[in-house]
C-alpha beads as a LAMMPS data file, in Angstrom:
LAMMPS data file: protein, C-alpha beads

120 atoms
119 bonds

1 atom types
1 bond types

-500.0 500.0 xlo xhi
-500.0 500.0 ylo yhi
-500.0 500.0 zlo zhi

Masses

1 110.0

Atoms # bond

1 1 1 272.847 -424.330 242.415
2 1 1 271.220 -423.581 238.572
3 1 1 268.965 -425.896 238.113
4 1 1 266.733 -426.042 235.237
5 1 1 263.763 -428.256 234.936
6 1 1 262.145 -429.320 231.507
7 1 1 259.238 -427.533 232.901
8 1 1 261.044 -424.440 232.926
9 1 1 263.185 -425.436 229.979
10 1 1 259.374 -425.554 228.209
11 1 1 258.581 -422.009 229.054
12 1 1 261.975 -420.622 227.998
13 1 1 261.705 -422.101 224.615
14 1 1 257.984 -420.910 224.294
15 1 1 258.750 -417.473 225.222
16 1 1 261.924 -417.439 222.827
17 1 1 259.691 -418.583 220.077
18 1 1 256.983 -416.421 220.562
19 1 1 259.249 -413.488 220.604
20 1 1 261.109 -414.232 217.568
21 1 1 259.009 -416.062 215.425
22 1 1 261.437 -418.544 214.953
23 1 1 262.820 -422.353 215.966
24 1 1 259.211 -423.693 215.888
25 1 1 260.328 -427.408 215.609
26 1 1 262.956 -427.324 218.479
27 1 1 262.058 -428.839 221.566
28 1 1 262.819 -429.778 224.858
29 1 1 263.376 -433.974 225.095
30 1 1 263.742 -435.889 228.813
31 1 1 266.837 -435.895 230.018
32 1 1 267.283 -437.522 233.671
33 1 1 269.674 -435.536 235.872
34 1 1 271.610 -436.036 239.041
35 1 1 269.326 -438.340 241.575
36 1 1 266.934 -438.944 238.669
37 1 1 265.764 -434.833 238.716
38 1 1 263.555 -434.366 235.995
39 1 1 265.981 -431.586 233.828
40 1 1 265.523 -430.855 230.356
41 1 1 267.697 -431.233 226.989
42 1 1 267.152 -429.046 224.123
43 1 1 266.897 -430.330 220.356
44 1 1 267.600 -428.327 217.648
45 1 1 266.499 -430.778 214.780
46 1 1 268.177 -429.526 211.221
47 1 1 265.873 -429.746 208.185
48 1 1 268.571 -431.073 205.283
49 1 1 271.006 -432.522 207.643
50 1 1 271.589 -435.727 208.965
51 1 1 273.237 -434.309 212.216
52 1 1 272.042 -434.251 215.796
53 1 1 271.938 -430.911 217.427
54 1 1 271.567 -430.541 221.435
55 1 1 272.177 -427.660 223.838
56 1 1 272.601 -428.255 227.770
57 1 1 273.898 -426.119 230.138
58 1 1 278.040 -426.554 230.479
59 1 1 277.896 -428.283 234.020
60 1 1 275.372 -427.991 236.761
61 1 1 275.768 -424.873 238.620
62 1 1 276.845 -422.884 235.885
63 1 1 275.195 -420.116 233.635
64 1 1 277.276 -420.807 230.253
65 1 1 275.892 -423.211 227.931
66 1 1 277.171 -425.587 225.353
67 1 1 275.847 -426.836 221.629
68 1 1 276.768 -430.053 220.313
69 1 1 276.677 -430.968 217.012
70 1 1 276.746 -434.704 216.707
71 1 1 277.826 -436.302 213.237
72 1 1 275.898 -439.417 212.329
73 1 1 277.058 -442.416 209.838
74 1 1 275.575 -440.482 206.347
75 1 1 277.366 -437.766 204.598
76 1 1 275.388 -434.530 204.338
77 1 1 275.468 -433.184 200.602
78 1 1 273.603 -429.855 200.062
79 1 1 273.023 -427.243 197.525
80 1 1 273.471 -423.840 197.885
81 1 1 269.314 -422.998 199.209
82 1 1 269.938 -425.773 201.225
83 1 1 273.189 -424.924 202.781
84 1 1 271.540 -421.276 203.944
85 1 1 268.760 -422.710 205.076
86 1 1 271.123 -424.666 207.342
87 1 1 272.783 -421.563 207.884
88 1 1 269.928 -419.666 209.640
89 1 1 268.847 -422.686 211.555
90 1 1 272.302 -422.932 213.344
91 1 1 271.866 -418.612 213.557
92 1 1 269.038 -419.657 215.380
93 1 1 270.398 -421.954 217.669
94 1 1 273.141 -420.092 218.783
95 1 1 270.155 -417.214 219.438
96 1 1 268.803 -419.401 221.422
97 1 1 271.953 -420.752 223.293
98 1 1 272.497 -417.103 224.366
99 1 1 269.251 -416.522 225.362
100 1 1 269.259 -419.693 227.399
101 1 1 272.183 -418.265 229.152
102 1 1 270.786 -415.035 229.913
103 1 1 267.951 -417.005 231.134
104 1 1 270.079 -418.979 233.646
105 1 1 271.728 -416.192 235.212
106 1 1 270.888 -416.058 238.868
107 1 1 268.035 -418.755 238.017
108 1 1 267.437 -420.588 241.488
109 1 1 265.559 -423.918 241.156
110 1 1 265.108 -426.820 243.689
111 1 1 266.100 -429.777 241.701
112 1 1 264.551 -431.816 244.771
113 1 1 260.563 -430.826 243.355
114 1 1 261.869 -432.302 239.987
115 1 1 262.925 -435.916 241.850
116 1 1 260.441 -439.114 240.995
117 1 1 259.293 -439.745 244.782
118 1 1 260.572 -442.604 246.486
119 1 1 258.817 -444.252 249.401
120 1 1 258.206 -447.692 247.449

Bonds

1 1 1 2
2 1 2 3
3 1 3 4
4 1 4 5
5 1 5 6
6 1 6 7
7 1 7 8
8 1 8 9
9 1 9 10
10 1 10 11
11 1 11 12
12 1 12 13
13 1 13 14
14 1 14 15
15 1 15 16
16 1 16 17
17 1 17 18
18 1 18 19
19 1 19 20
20 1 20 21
21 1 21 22
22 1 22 23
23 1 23 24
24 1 24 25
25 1 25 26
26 1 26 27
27 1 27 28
28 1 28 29
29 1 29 30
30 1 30 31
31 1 31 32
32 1 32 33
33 1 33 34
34 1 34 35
35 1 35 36
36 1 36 37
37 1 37 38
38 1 38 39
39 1 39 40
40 1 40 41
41 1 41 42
42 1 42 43
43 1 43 44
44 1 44 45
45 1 45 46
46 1 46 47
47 1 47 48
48 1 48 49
49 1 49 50
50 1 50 51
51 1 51 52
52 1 52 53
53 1 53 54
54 1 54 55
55 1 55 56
56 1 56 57
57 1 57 58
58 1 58 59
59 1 59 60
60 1 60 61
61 1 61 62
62 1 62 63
63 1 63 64
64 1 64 65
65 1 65 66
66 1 66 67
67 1 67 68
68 1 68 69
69 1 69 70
70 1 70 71
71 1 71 72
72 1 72 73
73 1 73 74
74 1 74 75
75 1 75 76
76 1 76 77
77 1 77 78
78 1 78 79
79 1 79 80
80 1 80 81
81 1 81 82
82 1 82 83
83 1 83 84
84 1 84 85
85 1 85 86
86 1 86 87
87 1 87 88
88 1 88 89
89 1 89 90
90 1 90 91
91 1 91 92
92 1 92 93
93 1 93 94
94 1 94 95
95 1 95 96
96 1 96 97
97 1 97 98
98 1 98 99
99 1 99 100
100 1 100 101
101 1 101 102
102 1 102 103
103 1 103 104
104 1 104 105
105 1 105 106
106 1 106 107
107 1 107 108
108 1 108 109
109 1 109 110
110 1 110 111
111 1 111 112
112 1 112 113
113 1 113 114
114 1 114 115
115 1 115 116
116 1 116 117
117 1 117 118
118 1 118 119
119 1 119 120
């Protein structure tokens, strides 16, 4: 089963970031899995936009992954800098997505050494 922890999640992102130079203020949040495993969601915040952007992995088991962009109440008006600024930080994201994926392929993780312990 792919399983990815936010541990590894961490040293993805650091090693696509040091490699490109690029997506310095995305970052990997919490995000409980299955049986409470500790796996990892990845947040791509946009600088002029009031839009949430996250990347997970499709479902668990798979290689593919998905990026969500999540509208929120406000209306996002840009100008044109603004806009291509926008522009390359989605580039970036969707750089990152793929390399995520490559990443994941054949990735074996036991998603049991990411569960809180029980035993209360």
């Amino acid at each position: 089963m792919a399983f990815r922890s936010k541990e590894t999640l961490e040293q993805w992102l650091a090693e696509f970031q040091s490699a490109r130079t690029a997506g310095e203020s995305i970052r990997v949040a919490v995000q409980d899995g299955e049986g409470g495993a500790d796996t990892g969601l990845i947040v791509v915040p946009l600088h002029n936009s009031t839009v949430s952007v996250f990347m997970e992995p499709v479902e668990i088991g798979a290689s593919a992954w998905r990026i969500t962009l999540e509208p929120q109440p406000d209306t996002t008006i840009l100008n044109s800098h603004q806009l291509h600024g926008m522009a390359v930080e989605l580039a970036v994201a969707a750089e990152l997505c793929a390399f995520l994926e490559a990443k994941s392929v054949g990735h074996e993780e036991d998603p049991d050494a990411y569960s809180p312990v029980s035993g209360d």
